[in-house]
C-alpha positions as CSV (number, residue, x, y, z in Angstrom):
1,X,82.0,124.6,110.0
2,X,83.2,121.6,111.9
3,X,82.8,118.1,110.8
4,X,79.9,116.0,112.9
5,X,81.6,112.8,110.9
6,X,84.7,112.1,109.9
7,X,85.3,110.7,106.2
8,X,88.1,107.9,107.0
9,X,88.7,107.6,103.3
10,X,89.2,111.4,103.4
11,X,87.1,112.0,100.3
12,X,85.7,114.7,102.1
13,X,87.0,116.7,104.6
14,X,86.6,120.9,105.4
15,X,89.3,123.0,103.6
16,X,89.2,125.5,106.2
17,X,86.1,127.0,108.5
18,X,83.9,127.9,105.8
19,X,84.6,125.0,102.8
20,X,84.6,121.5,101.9
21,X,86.8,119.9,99.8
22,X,85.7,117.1,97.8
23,X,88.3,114.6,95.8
24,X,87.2,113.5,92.2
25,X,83.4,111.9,92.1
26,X,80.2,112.2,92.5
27,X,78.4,113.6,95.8
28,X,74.8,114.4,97.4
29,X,74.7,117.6,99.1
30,X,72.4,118.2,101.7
31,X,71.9,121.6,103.5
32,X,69.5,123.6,105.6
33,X,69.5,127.1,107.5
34,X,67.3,128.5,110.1
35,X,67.7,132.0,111.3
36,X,66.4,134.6,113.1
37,X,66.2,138.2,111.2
38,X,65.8,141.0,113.7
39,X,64.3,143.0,111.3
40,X,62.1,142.4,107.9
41,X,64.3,141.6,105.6
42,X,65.6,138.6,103.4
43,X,68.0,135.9,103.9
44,X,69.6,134.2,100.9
45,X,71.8,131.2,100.8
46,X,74.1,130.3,97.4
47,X,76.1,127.0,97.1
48,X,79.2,126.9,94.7
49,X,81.5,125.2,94.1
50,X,85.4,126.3,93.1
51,X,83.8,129.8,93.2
52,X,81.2,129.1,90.4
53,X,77.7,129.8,92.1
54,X,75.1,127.6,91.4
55,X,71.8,129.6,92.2
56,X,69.5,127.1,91.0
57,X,70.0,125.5,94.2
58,X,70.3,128.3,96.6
59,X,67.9,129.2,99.6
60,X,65.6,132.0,100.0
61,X,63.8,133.3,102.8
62,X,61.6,136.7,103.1
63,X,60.2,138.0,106.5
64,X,57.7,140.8,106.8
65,X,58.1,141.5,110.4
66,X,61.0,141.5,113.1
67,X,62.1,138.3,115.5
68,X,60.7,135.8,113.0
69,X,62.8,133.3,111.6
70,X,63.6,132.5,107.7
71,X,64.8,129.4,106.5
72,X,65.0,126.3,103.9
73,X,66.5,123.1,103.0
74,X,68.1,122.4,99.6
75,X,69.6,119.6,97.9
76,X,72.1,118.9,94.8
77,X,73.8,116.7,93.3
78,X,77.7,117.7,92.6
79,X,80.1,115.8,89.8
80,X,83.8,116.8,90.6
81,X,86.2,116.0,88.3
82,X,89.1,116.7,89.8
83,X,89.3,118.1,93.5
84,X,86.3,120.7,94.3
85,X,86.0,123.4,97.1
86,X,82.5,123.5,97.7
87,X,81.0,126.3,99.7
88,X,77.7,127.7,100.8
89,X,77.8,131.2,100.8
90,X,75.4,133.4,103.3
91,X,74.0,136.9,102.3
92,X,71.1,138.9,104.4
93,X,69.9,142.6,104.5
94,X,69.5,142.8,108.0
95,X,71.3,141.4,111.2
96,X,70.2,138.0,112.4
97,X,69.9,137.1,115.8
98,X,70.4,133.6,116.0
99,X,70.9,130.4,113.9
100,X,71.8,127.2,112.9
101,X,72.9,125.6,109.6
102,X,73.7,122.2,108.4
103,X,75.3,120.3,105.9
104,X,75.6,116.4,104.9
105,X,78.0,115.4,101.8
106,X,77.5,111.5,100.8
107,X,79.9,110.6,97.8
108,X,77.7,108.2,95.5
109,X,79.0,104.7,94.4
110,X,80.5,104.8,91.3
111,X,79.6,101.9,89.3
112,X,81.0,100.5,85.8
């Protein structure tokens, strides 16, 4: 991952190249794959966060023939008490071409 925009509070900011590390609160996550499977197969996408899955909210994608892409868009809403790696985690049976993924974090006012 790389970050499109920077966070100046740095509330949110990328642990490394594959994680996101949010500071205590509330945030919407959106995200969205698009690939191309070179063969028929399936392409499933898992969001979790501090290593606890949360498969409700995954992506899942099933092609029947080869070259055709598989996809979605998914959206949750995360509460972190204390600091939280999230993570979107990628799993296919087959080799994918090409593709593009993307992810937008908004921390939510906090009001009270």
């Amino acid at each position: 991952m790389v970050t499109g925009t920077e966070d100046e509070t740095g509330q949110i900011r990328l642990a490394d190249e594959t994680a996101i590390r949010l500071e205590p609160g509330r945030y919407a996550v959106w995200y969205h794959l698009s690939d191309v499977l070179e063969n028929p197969g399936y392409l499933q996408v898992t969001p979790s966060q501090n290593g606890s899955p949360q498969l409700a909210y995954g992506l899942y994608a099933r092609t029947a023939s080869p070259m055709v892409t598989a996809g979605g868009t998914n959206f949750l809403l995360v509460q972190a008490g204390e600091a939280t790696v999230f993570q979107l985690n990628y799993n296919s049976d087959v080799a994918n071409r090409s593709g593009v993924a993307s992810v937008m974090v908004w921390k939510l006012a906090e009001f009270g």
